[in-house]
N, CA and C of each residue as an Amber inpcrd file, in Angstrom:
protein
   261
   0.8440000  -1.1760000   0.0000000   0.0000000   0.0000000   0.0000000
   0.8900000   1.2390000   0.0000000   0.6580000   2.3540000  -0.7710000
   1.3810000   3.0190000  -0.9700000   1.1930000   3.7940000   0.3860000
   2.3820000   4.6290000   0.8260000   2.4660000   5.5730000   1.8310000
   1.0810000   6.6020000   2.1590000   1.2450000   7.2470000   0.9620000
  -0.0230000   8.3030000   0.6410000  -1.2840000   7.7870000   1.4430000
  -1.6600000   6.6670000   1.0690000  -2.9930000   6.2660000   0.9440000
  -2.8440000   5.5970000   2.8680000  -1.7710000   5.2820000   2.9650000
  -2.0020000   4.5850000   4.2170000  -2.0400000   5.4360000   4.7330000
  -1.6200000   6.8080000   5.1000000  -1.4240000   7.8180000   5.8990000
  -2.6380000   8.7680000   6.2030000  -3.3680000   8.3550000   4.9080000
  -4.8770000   8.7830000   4.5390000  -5.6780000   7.5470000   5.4800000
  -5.5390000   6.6530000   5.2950000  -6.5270000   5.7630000   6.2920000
  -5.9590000   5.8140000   7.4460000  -4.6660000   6.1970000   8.2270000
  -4.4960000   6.1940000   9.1070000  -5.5280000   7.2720000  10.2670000
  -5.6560000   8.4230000   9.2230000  -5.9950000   9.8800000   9.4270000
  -7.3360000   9.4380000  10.1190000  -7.9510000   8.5100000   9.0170000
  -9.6620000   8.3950000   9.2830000 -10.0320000   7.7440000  10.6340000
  -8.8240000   6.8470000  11.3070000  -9.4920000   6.1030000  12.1730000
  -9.6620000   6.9570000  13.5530000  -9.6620000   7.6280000  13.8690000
 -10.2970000   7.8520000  14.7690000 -11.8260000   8.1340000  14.5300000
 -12.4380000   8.8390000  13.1690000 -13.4150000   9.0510000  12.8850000
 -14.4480000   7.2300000  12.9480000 -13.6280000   6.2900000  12.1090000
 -14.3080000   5.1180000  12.0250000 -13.9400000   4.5160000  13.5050000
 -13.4520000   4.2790000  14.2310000 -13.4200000   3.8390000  15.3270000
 -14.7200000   4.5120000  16.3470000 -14.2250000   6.1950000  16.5270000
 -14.7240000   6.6580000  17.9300000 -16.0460000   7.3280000  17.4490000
 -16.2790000   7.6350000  16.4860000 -17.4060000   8.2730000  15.7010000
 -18.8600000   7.9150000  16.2440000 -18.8660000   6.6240000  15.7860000
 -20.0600000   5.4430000  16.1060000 -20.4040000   4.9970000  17.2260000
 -19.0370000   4.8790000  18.1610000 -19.4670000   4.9170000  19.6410000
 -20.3790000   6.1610000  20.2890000 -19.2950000   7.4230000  19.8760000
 -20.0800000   8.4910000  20.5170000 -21.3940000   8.7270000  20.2750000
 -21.7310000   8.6540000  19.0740000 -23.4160000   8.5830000  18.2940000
 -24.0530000   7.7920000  18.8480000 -23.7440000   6.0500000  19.1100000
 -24.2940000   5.3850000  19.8970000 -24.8770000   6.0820000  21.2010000
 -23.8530000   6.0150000  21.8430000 -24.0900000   6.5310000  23.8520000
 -24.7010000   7.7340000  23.9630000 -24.4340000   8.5240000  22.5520000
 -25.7080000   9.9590000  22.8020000 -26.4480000   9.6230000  22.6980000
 -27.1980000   8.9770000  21.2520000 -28.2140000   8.2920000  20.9980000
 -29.3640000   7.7790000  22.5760000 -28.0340000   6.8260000  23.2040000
 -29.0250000   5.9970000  24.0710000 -29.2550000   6.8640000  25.1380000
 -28.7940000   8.0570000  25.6810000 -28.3340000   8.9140000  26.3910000
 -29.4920000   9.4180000  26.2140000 -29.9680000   9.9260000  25.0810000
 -31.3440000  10.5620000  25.0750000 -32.2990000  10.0950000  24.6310000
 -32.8110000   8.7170000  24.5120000 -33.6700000   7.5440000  24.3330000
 -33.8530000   7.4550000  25.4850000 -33.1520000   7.0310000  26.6390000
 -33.3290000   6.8440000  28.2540000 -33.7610000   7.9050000  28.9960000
 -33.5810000   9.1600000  28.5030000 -34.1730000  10.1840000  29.2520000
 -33.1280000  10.8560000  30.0620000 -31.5400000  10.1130000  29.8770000
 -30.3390000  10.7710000  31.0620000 -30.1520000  11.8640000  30.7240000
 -30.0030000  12.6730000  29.3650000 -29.7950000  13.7660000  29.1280000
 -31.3090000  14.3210000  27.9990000 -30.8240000  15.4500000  27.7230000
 -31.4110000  16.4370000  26.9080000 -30.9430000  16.3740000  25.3970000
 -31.3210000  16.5910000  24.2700000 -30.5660000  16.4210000  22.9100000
 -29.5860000  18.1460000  23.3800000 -29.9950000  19.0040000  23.8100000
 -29.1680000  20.6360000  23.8650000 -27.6610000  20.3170000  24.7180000
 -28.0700000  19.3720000  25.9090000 -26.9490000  18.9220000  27.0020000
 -26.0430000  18.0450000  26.0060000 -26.6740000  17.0840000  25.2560000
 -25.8390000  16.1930000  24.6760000 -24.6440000  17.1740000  23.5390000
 -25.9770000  17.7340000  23.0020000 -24.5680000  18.6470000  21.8490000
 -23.8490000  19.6810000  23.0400000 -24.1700000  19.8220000  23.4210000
 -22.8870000  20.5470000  24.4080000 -22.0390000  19.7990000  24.9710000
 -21.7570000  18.4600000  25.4080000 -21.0650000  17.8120000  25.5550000
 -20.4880000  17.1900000  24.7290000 -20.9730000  17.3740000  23.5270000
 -20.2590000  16.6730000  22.3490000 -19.1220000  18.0820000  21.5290000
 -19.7480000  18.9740000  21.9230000 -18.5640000  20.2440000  21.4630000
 -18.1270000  20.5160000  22.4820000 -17.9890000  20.5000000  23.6340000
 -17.4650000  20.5660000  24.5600000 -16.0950000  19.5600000  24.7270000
 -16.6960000  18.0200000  24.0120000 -15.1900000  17.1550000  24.1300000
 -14.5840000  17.6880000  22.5130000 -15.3740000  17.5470000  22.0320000
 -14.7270000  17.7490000  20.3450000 -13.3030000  19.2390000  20.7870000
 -13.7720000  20.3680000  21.2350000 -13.2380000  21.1960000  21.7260000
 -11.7290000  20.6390000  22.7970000 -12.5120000  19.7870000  23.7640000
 -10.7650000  19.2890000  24.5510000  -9.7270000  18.6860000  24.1100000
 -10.5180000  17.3180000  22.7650000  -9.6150000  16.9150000  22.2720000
  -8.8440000  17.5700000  21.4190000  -8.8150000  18.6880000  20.3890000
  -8.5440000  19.3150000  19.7410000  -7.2870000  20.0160000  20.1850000
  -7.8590000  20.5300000  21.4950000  -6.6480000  21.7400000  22.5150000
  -5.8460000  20.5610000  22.5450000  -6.0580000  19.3740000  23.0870000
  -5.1860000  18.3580000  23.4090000  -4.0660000  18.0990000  22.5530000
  -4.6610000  17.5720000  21.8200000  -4.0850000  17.1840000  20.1000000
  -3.0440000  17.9690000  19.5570000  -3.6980000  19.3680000  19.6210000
  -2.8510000  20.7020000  19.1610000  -1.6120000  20.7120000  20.0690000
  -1.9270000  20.8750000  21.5730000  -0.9950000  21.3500000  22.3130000
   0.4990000  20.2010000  21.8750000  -0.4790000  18.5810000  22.1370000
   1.0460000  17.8190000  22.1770000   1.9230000  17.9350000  21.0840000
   1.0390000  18.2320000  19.8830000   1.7940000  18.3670000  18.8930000
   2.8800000  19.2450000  18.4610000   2.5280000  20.5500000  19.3840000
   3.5270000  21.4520000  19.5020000   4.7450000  20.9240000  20.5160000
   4.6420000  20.5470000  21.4310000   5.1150000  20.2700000  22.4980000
   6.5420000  19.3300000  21.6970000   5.6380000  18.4500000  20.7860000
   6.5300000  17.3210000  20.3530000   7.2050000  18.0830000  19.4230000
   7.1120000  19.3020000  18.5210000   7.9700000  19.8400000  17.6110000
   9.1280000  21.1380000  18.6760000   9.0200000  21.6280000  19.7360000
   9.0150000  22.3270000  20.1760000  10.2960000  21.7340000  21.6740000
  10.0570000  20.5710000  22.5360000  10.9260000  20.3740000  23.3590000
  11.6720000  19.5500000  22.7750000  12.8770000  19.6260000  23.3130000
  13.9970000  19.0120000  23.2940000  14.4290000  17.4950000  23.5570000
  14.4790000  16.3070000  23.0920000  14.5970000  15.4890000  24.2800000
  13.0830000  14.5210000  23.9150000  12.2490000  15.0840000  23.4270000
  10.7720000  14.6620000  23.2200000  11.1930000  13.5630000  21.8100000
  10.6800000  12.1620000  21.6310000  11.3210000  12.0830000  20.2800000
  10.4460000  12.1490000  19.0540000  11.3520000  11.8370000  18.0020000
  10.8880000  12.1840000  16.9220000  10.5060000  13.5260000  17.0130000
  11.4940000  14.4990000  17.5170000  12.0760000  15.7450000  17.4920000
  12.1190000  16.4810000  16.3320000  11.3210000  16.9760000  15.6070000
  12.2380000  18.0890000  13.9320000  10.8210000  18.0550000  13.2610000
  11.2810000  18.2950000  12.2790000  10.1350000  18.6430000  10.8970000
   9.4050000  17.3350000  10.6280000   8.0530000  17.7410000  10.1600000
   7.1160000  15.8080000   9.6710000   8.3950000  15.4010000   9.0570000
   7.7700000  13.5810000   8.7050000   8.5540000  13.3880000   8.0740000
   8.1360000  13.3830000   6.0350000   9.4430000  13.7860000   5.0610000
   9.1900000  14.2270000   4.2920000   9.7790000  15.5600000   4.3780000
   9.8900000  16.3520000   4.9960000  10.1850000  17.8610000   5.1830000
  11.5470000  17.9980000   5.4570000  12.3250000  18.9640000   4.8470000
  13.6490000  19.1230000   4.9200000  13.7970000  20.0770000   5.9740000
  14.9180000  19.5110000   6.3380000  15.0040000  20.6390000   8.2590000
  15.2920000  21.6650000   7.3770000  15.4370000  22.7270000   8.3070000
  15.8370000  24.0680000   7.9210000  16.6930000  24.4370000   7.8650000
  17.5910000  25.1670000   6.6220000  19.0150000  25.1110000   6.4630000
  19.5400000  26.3160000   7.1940000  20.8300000  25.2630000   7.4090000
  21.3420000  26.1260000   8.6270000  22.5890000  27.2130000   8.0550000
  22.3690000  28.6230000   8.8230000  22.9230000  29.8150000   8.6330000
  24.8440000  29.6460000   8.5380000  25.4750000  30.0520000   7.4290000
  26.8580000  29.8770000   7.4110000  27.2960000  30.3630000   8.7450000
  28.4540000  30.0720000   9.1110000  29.1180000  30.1390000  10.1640000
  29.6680000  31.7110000  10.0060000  29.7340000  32.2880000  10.6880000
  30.6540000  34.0170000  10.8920000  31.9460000  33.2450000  10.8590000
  33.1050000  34.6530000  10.5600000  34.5750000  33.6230000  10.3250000
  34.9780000  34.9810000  11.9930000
């Protein structure tokens, strides 16, 4: 399988994995009467929202500290060329 394409299905799985659960448990969530459909979408942008900050933050974190690995530019991307030396 070419790179491209795997990197592309890699992308999706959280959507095909966690997608269907969450739809599920809202679903039953407000079939049972535990929540409200207004409570549910607020809790559903409410996590959509944490994971995101989450996601974002580590990702910086991982381009950004030292020591963290897989340290530097994606891969594919040429580091950044470095400034001649002063004599």
């Amino acid at each position: 399988m070419e790179s491209s394409v795997r990197n592309w299905l890699l992308g999706l799985r959280p959507f095909i994995v966690f997608l269907p659960v969450v739809v599920w448990v809202l679903v039953w969530s407000i079939r049972n009467g535990h929540t409200t459909f207004g409570l549910g979408a607020a809790f559903f942008a409410a996590g959509l929202f944490a994971w995101t900050l989450l996601e974002w933050s580590l990702h910086r974190l991982m381009h950004v500290k030292r020591g963290f690995p897989r340290n530097g530019p994606h891969p594919g991307q040429r580091p950044p060329a470095t400034p001649p030396r002063a004599r």
